[in-house]
N, C-alpha and C positions, 0 to 999 in steps of 0.2 A: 504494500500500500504506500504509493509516493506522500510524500508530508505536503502540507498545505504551504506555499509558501507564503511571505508577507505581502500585504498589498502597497502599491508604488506609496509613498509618500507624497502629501499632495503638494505643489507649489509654492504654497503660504505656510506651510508648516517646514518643507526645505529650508524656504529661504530663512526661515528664524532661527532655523538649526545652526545655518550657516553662518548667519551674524553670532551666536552664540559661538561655534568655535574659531571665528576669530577675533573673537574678544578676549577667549582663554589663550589663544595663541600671543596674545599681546601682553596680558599678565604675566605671562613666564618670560618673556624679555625683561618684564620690571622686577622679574624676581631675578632673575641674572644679573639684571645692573644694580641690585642691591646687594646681591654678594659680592661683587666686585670693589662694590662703595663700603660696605662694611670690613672688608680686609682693609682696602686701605686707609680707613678713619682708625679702626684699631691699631695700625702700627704709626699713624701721625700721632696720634694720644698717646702712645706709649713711649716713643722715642721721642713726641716734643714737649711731653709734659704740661699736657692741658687733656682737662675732665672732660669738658665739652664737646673733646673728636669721640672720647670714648663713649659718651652718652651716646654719642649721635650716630656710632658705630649699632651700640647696641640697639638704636632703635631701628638701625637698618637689616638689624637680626630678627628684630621681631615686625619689620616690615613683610619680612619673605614667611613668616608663619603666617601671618594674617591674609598676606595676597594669597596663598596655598588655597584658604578657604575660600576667598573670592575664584579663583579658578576652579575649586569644585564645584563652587556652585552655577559656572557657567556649564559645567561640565552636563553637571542634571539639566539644566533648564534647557540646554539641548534635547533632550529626549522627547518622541512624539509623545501625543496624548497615549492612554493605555484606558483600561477597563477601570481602574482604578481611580485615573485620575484626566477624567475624559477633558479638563481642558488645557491639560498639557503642563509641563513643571514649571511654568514661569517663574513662580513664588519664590524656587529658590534662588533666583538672582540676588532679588531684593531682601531676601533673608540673609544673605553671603555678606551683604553691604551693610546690612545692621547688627553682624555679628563683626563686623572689620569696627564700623563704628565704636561698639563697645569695647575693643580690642585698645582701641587707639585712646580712651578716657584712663584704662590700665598704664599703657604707657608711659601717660603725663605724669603718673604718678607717681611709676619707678624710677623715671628720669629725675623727678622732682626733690624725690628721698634721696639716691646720691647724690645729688645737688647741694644741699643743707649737709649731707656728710662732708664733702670737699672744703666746702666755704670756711666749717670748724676747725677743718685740721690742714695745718701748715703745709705748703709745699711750693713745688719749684714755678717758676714763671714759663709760662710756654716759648718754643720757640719761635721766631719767627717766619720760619717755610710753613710750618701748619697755616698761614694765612694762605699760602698757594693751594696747597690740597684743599681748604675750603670754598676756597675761588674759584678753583674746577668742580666740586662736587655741588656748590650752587649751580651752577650752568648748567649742568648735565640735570640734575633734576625740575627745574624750572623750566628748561626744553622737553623734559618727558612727561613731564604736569601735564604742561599744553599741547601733547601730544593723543596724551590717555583723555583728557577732555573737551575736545575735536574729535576723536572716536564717538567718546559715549553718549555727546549730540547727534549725531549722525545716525547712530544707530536708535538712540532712543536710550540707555543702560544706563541705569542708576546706579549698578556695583562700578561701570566703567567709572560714572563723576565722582564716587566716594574713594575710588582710588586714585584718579590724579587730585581730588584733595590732598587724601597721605602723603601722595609724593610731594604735593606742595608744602604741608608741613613739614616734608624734611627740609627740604628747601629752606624755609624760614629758623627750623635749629641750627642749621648751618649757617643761617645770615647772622644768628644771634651768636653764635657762638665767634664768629666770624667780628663782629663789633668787641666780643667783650676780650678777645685777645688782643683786638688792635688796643685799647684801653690800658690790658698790663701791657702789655708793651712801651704804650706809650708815657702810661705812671711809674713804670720802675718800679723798685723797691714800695712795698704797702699795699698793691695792685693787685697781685698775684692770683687772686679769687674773683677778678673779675670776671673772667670766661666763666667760672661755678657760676656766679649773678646769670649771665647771659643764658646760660643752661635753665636755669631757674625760670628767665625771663621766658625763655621760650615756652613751657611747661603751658602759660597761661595759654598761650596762640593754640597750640596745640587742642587743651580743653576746648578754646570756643568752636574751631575746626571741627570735633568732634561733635559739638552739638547741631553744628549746620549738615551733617552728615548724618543724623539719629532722624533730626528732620524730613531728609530726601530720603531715604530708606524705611520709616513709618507710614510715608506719602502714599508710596506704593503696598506696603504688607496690609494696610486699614482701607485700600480701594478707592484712597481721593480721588475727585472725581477728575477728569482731563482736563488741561486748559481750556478757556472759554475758545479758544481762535481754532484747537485740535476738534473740538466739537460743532463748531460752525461749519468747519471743512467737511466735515462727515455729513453734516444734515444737506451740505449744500450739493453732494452725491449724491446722497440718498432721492434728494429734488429732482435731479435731472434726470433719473428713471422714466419711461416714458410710463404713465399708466395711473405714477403718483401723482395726486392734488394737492396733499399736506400734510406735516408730520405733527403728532402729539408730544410725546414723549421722547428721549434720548439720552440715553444713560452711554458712558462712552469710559472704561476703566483700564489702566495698565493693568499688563498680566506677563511678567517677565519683560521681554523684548519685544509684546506683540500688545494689545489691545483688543480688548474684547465691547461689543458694541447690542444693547440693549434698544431697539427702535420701534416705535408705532408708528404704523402706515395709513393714511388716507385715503381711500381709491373709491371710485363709482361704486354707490351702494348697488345698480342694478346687475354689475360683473356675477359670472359665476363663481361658486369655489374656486376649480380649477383655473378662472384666471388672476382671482385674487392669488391662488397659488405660485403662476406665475411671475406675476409681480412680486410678489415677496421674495421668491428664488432672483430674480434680477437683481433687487435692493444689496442681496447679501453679495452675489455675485461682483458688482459692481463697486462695494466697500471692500470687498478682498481682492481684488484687483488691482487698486489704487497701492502702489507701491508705497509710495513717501508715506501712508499712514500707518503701514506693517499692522493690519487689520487681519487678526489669526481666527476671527468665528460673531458669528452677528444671529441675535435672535430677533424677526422681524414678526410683530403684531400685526395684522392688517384690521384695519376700522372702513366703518362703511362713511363716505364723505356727504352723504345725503338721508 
């Protein structure tokens, strides 16, 4: 007896797949370039004698744990719908983002606590080449910021905008950190814990970063509703069907990378079923179609217009 095999996947569930795994594919480049960044903040810290590389080391350590998760979670919400979970795994995208979020309030905190350790206990003044190593690892992560966040507009990704956040707060521990060496350096003697302040300082950025991120990642797990202009574009599809008079209702929600779409139809009360049927099959037909909206499943009501 041959096995039944799977049936094609459809076009609008493809294509979400596929922005999903190259969004994963983009995340393991930032997990790359955090290892790379984390080796070498640890050995600027260690050989220039400044806390600050090493904080910012370590938070590039726990940069690549947290992105892991955000990659797995692109990794599910790739997956087509199932019996289980018939409108597809979206959710874990945005679950992956608000588990990075909460990852990243952790952070501030461990940073924060060696920080107030350094500041108490004496030590040496950093060197002054760690201002180079931070001067390249600012660029490199402000260029990958606004890399990951040009992606995750494009595609629609809320795990993508809450990680070039992260990356952008590294960016800004390194600017701080970056300020408060130039400081000992430039106060000499008595100075020496300025870079610890600067670590400290950054700590806060960090937290508020985290809460702009708790926000975009809750947006999407509690089903805010779409922007007003996402939802105008949709009703103003839905209109151009030929057959529709007017729409009632329109409910229009993220769902991962895709959008799901709640709509009441208007049509000739004297239509039969089967054309009211039709009409409704176009409506959805023609919101799943519309690329720029990455529109994954629509449920259309039809009302009689008279």
């Amino acid at each position: 007896m041959l096995a039944c095999l799977p049936a094609e996947l459809p076009s609008h569930y493809a294509a979400t797949q596929r922005r999903a795994n190259a969004s994963a594919k983009l995340v393991l480049r930032g997990i790359a370039l955090n290892a790379v960044l984390a080796a070498v903040k640890f050995a600027g810290g260690i050989f220039g004698h400044t806390y600050a590389l090493i904080a910012d080391g370590a938070e590039s350590m726990l940069d690549i744990f947290s992105s892991l998760l955000v990659w797995a979670g692109f990794r599910v919400a790739a997956k087509p719908p199932d019996a289980d979970h018939p409108y597809g795994h979206g959710k874990a995208e945005p679950l992956a983002a608000l588990a990075v979020a909460v990852f990243v309030f952790f952070m501030a905190g461990f940073v924060a606590v060696h920080a107030v350790h350094e500041i108490i206990t004496p030590h040496e003044a950093p060197a002054w080449w760690t201002l180079v190593v931070l001067g390249g690892v600012i660029v490199i992560k402000m260029w990958f910021s606004r890399r990951m966040g040009v992606a995750g507009e494009e595609i629609g990704s809320t795990a993508l905008g809450v990680e070039a956040l992260h990356h952008y707060s590294d960016a800004l521990t390194s600017a701080a950190a970056f300020v408060g060496i130039s400081i000992a350096l430039w106060g000499g003697k008595g100075w020496e814990t300025a870079d610890d302040w600067a670590a400290l300082f950054a700590c806060v950025l960090i937290a508020f970063n985290g809460v702009t991120m708790v926000g975009k990642a809750l947006g999407d797990v509690m089903d805010s509703a779409a922007p007003t202009n996402f939802e105008n574009e949709v009703r103003a599809i839905a209109l151009s069907v030929a057959g529709v008079r007017a729409l009632d209702k329109c409910r229009v929600r993220k769902s991962g990378l895709s959008h799901l779409v709640d709509i009441h139809v208007r049509v000739d009360g004297e239509l039969t079923v089967r054309e009211g049927h039709d009409i409704a099959h176009a409506v959805k037909d023609a919101l799943i179609a519309s690329v720029p909206h990455r529109v994954s499943d629509v449920a259309v009501h039809i009302e009689p217009a008279n």
